[in-house]
DRENLO-821639 format. One record per residue (C-alpha): residue number from 1; residue in three letters; x, z, y. Coordinates in steps of 0.001 Angstrom, whole numbers, plus 500000, padded with zeros to 6 digits. Layout:
// DRENLO-821639
> NUM, ALA, X, Z, Y
...
END
This chain:
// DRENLO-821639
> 1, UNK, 521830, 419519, 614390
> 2, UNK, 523383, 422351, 612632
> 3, UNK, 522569, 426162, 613234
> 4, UNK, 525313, 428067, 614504
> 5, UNK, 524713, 431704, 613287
> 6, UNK, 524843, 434677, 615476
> 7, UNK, 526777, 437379, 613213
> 8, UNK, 526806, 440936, 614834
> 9, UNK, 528536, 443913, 613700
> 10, UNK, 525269, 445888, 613940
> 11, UNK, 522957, 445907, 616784
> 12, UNK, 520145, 446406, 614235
> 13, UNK, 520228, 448612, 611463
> 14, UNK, 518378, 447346, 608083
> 15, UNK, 517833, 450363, 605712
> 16, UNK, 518243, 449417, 602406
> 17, UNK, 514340, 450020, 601277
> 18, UNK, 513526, 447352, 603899
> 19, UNK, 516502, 445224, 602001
> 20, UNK, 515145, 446322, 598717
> 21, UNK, 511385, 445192, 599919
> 22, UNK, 512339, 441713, 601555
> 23, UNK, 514584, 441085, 598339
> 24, UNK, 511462, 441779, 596561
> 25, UNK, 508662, 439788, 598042
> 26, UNK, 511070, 437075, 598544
> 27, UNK, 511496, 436561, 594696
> 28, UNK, 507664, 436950, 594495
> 29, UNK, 507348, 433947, 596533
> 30, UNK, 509829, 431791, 594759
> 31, UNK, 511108, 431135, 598257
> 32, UNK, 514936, 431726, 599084
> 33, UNK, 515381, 430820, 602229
> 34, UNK, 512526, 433219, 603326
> 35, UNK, 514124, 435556, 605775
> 36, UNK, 511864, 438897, 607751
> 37, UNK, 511832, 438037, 611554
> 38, UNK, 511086, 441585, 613503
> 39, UNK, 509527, 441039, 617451
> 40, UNK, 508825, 442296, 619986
> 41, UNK, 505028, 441641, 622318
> 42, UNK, 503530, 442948, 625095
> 43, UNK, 500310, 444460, 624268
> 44, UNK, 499259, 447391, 622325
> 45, UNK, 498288, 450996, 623767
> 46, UNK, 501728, 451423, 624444
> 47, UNK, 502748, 448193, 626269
> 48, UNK, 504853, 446772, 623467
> 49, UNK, 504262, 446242, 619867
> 50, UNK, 506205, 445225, 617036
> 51, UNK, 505680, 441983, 614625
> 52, UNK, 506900, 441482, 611530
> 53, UNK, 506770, 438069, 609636
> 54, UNK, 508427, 436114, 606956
> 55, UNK, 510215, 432836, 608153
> 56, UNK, 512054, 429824, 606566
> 57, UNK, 512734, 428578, 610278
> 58, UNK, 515802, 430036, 612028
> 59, UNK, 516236, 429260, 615301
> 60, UNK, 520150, 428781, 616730
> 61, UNK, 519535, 431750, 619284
> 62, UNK, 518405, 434056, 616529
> 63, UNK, 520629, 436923, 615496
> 64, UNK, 520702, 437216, 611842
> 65, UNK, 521406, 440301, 610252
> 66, UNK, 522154, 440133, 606583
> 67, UNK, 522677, 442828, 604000
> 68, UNK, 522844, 442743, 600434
> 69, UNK, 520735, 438968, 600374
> 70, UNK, 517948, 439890, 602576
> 71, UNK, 518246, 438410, 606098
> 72, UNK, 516612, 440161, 609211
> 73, UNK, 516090, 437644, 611791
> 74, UNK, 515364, 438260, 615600
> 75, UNK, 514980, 436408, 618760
> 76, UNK, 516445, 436538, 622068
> 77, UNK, 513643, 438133, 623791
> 78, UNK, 513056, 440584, 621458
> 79, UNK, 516601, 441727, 620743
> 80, UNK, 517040, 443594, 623988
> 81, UNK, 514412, 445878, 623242
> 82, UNK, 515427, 446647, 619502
> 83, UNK, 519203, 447227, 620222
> 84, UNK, 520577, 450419, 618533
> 85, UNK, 516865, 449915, 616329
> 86, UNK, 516634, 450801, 612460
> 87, UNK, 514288, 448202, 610650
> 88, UNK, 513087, 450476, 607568
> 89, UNK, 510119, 450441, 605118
> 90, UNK, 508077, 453234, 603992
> 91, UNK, 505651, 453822, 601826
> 92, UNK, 503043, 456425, 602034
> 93, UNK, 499278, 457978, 602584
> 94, UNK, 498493, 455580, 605102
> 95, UNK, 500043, 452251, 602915
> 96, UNK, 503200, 450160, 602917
> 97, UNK, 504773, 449140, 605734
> 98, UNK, 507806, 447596, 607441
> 99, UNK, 508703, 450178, 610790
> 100, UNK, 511098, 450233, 613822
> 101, UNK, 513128, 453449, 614210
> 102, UNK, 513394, 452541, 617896
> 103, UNK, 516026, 454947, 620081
> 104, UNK, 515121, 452879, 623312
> 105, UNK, 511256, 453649, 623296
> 106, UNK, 510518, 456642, 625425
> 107, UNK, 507158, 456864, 623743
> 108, UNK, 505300, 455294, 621014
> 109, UNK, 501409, 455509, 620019
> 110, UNK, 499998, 457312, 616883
> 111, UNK, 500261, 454338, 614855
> 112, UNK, 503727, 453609, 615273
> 113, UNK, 503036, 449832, 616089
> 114, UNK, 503156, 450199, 620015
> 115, UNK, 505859, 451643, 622016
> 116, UNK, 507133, 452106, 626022
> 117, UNK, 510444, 451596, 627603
END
């Protein structure tokens, strides 16, 4: 069975320090096909939260989103929420971490984890 792969012009935006980051910890793991899947869960105080993960699995209703050799992956479910979305990573007091720039949440929580449609 081969994977067909969704291309999209861009539904998702991937800044280029979350390309720089995945480009990086992928090398650190000696693991090319390593791609960052983004989702989307209920929960959180905000009704919604975002994942983040590293997969070598890509499903054949993913859409991919690749930039410069770093591949965003992200599943049906969660897609419709993260339309229009930047994926970006920032460093700062509070740590490292991969965020969602999310123009569809009408709120979000402190944390920036957990947001509301």
């Amino acid at each position: 069975m081969s994977v067909v792969q969704q291309q999209v012009a861009s539904p998702l935006f991937f800044s280029d320090s979350a390309v720089a980051k995945v480009r990086e910890l992928v090398e650190e793991e000696g693991n090319a096909d390593l791609k960052l899947r983004v989702f989307v869960t209920g929960g959180g105080c905000s009704g919604f939260q975002y994942g983040f993960s590293f997969d070598d699995n890509q499903d054949e209703d993913d859409t991919v989103i690749e930039k410069d050799g770093a591949v965003l992956l992200v599943d049906p479910m969660s897609y419709q929420y993260l339309v229009g979305a930047t994926i970006d990573y920032q460093e700062g007091l509070q740590g490292s971490q991969f965020v969602v720039q999310n123009p569809n949440a009408s709120s979000t929580c402190g944390c920036g984890s957990s947001f509301s449609i």
